[in-house]
PDBQT receptor file of N, H, CA, C and O in Angstrom, charges set to zero:
ATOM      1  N   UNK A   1      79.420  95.564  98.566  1.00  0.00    +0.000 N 
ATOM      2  CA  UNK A   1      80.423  94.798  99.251  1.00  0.00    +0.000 C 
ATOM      3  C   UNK A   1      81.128  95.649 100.308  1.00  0.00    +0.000 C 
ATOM      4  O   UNK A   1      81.359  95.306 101.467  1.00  0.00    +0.000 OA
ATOM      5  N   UNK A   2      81.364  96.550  99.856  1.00  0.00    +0.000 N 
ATOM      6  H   UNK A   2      81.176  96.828  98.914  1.00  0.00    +0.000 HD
ATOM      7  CA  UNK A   2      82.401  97.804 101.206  1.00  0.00    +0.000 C 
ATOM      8  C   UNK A   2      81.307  98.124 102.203  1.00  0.00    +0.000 C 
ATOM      9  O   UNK A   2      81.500  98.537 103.346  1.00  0.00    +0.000 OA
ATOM     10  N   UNK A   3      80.360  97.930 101.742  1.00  0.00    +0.000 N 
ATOM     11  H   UNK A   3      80.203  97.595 100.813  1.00  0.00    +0.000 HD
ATOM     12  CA  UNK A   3      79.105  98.074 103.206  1.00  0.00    +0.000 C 
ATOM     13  C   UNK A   3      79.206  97.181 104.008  1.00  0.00    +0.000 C 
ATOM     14  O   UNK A   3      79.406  97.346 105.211  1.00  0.00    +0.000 OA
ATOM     15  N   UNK A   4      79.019  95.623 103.174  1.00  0.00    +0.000 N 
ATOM     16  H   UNK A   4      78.856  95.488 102.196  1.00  0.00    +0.000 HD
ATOM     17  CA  UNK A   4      78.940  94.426 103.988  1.00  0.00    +0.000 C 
ATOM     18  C   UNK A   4      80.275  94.541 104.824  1.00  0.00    +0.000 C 
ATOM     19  O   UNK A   4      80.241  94.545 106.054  1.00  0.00    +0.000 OA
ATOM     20  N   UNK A   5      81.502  94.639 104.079  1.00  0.00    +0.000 N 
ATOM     21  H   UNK A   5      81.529  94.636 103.079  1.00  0.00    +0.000 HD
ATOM     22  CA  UNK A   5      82.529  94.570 104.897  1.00  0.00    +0.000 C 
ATOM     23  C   UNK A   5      83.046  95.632 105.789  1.00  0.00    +0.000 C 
ATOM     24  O   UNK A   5      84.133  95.599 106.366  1.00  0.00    +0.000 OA
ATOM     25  N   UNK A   6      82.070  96.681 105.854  1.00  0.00    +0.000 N 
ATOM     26  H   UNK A   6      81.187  96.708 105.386  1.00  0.00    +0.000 HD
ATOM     27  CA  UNK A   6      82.545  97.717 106.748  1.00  0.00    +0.000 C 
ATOM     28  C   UNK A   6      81.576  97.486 108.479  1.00  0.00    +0.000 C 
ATOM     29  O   UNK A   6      81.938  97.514 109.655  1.00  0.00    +0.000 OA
ATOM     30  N   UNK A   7      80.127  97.249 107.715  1.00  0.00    +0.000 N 
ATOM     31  H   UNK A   7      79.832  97.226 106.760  1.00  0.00    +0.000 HD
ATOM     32  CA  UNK A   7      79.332  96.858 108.801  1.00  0.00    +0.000 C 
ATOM     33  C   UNK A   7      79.982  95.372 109.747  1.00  0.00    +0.000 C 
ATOM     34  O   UNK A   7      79.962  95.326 110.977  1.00  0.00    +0.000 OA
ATOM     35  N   UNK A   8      80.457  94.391 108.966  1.00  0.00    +0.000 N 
ATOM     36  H   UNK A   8      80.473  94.428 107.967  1.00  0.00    +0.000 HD
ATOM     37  CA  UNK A   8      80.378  93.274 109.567  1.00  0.00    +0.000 C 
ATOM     38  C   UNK A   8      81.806  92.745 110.183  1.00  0.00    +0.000 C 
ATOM     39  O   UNK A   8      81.892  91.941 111.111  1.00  0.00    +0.000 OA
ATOM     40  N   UNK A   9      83.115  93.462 109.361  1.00  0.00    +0.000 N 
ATOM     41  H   UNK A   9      83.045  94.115 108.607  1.00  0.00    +0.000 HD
ATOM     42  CA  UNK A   9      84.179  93.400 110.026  1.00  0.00    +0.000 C 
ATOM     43  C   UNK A   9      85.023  94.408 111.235  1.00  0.00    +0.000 C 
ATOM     44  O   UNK A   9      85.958  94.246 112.020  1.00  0.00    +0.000 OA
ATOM     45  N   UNK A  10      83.992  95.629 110.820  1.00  0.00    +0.000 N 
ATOM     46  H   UNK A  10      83.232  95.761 110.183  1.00  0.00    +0.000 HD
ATOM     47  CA  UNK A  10      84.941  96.612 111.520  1.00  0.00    +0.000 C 
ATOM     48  C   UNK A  10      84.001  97.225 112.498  1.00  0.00    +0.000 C 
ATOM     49  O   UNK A  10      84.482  98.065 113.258  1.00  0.00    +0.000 OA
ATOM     50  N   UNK A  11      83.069  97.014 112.572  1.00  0.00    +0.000 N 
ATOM     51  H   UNK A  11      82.678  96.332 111.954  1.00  0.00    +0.000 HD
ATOM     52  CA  UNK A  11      81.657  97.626 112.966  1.00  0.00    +0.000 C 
ATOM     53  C   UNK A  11      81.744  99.013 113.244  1.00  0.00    +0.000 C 
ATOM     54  O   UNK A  11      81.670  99.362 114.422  1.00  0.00    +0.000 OA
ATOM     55  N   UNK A  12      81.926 100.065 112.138  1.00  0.00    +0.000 N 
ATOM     56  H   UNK A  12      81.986  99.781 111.181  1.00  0.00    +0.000 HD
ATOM     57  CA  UNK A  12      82.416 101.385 112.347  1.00  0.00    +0.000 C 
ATOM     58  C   UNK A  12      83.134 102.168 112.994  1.00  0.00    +0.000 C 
ATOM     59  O   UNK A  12      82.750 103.169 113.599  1.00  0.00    +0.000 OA
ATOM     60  N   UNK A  13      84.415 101.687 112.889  1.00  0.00    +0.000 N 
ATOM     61  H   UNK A  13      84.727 100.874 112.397  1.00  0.00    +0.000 HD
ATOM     62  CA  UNK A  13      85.393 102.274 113.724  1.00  0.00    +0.000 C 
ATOM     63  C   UNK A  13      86.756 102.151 112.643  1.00  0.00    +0.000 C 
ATOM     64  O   UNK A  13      87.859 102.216 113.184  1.00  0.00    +0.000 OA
ATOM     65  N   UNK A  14      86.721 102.018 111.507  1.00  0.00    +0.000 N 
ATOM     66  H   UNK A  14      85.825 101.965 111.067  1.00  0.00    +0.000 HD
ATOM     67  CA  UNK A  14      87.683 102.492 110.765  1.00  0.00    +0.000 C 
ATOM     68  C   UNK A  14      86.367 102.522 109.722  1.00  0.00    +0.000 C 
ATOM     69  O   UNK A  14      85.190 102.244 109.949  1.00  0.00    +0.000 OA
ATOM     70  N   UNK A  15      87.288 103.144 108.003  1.00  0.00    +0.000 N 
ATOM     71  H   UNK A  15      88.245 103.370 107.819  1.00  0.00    +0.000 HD
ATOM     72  CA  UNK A  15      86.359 102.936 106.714  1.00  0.00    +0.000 C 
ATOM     73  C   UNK A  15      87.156 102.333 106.087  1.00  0.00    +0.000 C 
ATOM     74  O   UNK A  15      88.306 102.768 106.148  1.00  0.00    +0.000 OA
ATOM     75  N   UNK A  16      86.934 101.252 105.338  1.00  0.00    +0.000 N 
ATOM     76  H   UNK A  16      86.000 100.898 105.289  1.00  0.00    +0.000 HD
ATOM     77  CA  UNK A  16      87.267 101.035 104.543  1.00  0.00    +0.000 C 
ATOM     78  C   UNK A  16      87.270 101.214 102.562  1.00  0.00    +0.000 C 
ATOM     79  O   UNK A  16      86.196 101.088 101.973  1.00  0.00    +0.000 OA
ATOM     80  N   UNK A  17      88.236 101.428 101.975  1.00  0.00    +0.000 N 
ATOM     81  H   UNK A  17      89.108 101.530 102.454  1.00  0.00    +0.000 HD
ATOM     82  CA  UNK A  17      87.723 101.237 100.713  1.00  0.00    +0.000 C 
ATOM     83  C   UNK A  17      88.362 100.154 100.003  1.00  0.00    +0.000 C 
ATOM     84  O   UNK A  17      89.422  99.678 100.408  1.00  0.00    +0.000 OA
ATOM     85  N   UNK A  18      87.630  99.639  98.713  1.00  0.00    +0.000 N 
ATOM     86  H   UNK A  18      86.769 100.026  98.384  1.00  0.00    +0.000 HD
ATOM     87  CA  UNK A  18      87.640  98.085  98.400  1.00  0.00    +0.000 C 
ATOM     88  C   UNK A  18      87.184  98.783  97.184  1.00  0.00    +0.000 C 
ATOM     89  O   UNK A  18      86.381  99.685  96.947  1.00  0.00    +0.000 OA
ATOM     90  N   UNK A  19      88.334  97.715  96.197  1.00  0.00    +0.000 N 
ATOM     91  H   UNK A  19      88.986  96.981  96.389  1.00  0.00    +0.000 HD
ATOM     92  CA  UNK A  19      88.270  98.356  94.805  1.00  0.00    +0.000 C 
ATOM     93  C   UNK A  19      88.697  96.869  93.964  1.00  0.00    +0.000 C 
ATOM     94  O   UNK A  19      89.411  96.058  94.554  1.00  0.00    +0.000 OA
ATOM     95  N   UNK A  20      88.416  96.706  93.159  1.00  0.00    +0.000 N 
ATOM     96  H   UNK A  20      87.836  97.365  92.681  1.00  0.00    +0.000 HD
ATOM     97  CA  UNK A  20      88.559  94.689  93.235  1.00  0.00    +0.000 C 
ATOM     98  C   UNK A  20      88.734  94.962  91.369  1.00  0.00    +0.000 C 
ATOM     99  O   UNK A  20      87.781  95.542  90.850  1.00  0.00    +0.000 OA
ATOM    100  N   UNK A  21      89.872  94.563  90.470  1.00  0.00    +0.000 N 
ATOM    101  H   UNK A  21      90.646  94.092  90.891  1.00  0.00    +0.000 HD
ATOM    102  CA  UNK A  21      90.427  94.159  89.932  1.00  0.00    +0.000 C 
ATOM    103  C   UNK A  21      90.114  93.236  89.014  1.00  0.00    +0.000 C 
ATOM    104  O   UNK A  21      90.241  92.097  89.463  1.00  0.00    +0.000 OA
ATOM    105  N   UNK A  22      89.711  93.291  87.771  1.00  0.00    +0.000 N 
ATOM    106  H   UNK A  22      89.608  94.216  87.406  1.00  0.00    +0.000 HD
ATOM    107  CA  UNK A  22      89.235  91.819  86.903  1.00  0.00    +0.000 C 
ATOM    108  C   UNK A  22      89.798  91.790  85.612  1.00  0.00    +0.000 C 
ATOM    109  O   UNK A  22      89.191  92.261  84.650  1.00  0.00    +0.000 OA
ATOM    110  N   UNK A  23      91.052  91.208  85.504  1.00  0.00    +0.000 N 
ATOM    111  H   UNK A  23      91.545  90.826  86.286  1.00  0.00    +0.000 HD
ATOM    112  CA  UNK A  23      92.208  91.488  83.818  1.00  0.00    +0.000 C 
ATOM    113  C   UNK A  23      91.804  90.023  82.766  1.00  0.00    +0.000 C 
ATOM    114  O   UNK A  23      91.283  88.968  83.128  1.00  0.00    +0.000 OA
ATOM    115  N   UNK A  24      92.059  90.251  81.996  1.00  0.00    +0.000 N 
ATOM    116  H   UNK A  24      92.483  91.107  81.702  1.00  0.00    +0.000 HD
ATOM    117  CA  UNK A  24      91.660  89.039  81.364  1.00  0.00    +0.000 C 
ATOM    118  C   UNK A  24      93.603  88.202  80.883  1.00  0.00    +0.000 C 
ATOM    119  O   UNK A  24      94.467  88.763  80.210  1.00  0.00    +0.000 OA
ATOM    120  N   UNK A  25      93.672  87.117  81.385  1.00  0.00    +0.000 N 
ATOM    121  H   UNK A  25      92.970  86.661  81.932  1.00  0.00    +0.000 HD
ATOM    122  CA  UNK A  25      94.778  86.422  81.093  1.00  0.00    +0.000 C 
ATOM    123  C   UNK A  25      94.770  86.264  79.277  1.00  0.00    +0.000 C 
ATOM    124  O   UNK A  25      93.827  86.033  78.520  1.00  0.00    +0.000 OA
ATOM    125  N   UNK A  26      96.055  86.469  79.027  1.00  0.00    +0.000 N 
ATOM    126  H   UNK A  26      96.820  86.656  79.643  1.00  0.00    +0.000 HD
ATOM    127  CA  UNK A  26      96.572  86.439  77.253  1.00  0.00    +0.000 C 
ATOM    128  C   UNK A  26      97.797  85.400  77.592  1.00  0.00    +0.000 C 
ATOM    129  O   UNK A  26      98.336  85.233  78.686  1.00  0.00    +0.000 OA
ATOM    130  N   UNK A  27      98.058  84.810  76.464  1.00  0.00    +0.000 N 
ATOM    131  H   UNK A  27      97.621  84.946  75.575  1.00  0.00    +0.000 HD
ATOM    132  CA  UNK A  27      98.421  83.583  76.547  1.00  0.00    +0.000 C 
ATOM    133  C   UNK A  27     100.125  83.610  76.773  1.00  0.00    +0.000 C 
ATOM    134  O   UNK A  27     100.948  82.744  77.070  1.00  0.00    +0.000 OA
ATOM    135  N   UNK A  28     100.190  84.833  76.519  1.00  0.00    +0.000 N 
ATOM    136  H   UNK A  28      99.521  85.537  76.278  1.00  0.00    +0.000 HD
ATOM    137  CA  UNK A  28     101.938  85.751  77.022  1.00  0.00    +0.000 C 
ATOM    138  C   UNK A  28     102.382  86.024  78.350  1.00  0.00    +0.000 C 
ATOM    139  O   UNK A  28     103.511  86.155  78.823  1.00  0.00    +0.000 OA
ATOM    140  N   UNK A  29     101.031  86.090  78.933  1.00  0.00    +0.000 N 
ATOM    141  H   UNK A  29     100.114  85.984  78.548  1.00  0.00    +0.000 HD
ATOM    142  CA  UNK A  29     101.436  86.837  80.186  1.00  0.00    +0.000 C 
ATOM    143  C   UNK A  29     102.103  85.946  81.408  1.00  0.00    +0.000 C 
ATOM    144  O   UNK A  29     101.957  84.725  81.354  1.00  0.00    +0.000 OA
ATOM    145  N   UNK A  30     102.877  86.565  82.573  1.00  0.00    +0.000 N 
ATOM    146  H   UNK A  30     102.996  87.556  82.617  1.00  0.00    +0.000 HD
ATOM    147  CA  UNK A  30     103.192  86.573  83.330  1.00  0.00    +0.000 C 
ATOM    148  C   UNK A  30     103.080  86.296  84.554  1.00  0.00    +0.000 C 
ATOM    149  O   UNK A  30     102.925  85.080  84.444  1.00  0.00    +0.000 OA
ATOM    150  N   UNK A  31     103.043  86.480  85.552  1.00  0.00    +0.000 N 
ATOM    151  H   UNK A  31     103.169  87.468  85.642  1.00  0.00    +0.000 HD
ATOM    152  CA  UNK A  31     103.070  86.357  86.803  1.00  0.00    +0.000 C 
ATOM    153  C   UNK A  31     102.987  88.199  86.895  1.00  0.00    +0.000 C 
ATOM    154  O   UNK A  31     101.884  88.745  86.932  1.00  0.00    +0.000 OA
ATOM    155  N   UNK A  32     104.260  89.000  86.925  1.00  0.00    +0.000 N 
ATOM    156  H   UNK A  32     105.156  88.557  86.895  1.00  0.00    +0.000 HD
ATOM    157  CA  UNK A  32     104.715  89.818  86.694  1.00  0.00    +0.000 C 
ATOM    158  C   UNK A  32     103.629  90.889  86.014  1.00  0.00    +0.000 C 
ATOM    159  O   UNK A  32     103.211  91.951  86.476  1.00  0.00    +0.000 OA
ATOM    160  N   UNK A  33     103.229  90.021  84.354  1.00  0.00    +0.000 N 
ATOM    161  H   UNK A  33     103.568  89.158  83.979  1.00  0.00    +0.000 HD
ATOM    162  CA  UNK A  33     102.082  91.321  83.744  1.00  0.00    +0.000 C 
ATOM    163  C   UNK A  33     101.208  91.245  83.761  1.00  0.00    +0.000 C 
ATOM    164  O   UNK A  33     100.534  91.576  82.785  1.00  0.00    +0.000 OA
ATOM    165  N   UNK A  34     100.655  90.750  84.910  1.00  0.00    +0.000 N 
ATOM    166  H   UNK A  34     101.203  90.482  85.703  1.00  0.00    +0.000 HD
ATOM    167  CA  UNK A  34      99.359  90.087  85.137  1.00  0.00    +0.000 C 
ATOM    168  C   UNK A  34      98.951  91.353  86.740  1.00  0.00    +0.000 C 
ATOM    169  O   UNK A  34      97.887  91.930  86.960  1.00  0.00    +0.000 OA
ATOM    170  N   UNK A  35     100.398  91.408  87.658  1.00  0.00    +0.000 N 
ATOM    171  H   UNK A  35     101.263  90.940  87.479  1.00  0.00    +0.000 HD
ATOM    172  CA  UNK A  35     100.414  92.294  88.591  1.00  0.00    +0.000 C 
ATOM    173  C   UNK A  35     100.335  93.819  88.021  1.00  0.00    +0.000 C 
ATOM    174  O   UNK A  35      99.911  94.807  88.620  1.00  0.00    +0.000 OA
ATOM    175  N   UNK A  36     100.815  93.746  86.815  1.00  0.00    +0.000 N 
ATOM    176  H   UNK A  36     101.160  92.943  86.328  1.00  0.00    +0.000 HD
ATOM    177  CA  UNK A  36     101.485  95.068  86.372  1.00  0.00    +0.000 C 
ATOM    178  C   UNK A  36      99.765  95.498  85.406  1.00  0.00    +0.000 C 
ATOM    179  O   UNK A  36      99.329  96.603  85.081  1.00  0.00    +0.000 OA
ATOM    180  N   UNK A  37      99.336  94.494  85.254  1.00  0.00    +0.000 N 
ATOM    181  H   UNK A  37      99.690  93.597  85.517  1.00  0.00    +0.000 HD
ATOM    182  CA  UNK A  37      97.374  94.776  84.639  1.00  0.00    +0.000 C 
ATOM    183  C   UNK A  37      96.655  95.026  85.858  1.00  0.00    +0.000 C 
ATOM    184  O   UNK A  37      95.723  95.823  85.752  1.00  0.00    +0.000 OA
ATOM    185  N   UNK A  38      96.891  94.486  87.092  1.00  0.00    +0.000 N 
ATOM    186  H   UNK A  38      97.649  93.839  87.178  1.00  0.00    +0.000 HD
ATOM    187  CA  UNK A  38      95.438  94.646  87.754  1.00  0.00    +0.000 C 
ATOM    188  C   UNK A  38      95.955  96.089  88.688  1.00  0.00    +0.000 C 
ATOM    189  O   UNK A  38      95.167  97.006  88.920  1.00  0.00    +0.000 OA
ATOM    190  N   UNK A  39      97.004  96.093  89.030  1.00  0.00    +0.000 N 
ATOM    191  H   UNK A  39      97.644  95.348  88.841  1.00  0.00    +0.000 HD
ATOM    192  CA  UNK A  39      97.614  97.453  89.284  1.00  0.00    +0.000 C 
ATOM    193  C   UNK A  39      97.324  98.790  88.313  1.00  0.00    +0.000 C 
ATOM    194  O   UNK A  39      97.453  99.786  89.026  1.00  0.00    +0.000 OA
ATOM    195  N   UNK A  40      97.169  98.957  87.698  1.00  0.00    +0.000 N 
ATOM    196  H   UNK A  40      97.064  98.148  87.120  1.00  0.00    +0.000 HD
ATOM    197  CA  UNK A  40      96.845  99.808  86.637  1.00  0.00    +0.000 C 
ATOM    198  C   UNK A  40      95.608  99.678  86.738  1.00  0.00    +0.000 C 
ATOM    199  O   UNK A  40      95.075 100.629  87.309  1.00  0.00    +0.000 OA
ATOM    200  N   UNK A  41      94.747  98.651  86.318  1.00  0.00    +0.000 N 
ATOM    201  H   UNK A  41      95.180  97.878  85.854  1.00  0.00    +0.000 HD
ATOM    202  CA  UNK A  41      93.161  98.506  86.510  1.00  0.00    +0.000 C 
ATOM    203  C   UNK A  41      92.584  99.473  87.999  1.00  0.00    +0.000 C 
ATOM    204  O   UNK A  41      91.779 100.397  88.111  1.00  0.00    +0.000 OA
ATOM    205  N   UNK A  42      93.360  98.798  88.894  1.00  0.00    +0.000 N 
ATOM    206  H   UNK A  42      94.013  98.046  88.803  1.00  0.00    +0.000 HD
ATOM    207  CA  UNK A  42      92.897  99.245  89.955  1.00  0.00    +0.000 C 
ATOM    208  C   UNK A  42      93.352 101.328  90.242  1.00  0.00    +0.000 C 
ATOM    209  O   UNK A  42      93.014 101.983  91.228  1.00  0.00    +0.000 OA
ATOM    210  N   UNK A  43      94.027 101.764  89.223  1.00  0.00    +0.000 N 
ATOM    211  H   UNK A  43      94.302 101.232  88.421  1.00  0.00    +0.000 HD
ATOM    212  CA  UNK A  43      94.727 102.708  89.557  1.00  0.00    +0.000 C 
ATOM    213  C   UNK A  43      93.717 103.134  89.052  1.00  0.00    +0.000 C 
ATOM    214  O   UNK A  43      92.677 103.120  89.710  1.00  0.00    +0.000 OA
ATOM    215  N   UNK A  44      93.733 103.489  88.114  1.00  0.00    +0.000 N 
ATOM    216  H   UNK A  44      94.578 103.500  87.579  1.00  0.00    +0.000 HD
ATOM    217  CA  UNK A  44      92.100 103.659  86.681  1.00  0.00    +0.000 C 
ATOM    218  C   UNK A  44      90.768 103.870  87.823  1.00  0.00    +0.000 C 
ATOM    219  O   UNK A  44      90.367 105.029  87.927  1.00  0.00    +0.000 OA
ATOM    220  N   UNK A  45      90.216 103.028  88.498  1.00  0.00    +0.000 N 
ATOM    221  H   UNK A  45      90.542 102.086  88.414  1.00  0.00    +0.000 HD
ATOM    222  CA  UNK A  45      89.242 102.188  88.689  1.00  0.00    +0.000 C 
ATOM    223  C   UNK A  45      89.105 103.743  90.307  1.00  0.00    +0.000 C 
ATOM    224  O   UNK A  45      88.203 104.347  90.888  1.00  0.00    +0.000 OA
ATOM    225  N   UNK A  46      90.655 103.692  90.338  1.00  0.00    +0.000 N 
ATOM    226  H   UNK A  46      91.388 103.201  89.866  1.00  0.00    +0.000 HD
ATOM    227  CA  UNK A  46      90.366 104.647  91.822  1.00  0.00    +0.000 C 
ATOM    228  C   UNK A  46      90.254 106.220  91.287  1.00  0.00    +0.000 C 
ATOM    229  O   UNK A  46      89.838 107.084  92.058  1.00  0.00    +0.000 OA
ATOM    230  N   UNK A  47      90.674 106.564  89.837  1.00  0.00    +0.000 N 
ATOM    231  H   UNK A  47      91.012 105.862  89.211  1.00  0.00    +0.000 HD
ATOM    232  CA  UNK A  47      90.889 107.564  89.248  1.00  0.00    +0.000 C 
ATOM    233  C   UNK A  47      92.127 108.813  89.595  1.00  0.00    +0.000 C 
ATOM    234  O   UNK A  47      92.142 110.042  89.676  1.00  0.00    +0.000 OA
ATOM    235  N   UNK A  48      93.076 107.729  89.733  1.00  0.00    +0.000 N 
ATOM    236  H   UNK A  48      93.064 106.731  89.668  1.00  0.00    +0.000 HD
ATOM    237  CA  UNK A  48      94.518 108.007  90.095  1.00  0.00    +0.000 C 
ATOM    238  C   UNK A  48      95.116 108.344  88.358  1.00  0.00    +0.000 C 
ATOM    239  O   UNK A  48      96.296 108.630  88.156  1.00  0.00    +0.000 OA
TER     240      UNK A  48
């Protein structure tokens, strides 16, 4: 996907990186801990 979208939107003149997020909804959650899951996922995911 970061290929497709690097070749086809930017046509090499910036890079992009693209890191995409997938939490599973619990029947508690939020608006709020739903941001506060894929934020973390994605933190993880970048190895932050």
């Amino acid at each position: 996907m970061k290929k497709s979208i690097n070749k086809n939107l930017f046509k090499g003149s910036i890079t992009v990186s693209v890191t995409f997020a997938v939490i599973e909804f619990e029947k508690d959650d939020t608006l709020d801990t739903m941001i506060q899951k894929a934020y973390k996922t994605v933190r993880e995911a970048k190895g932050l």
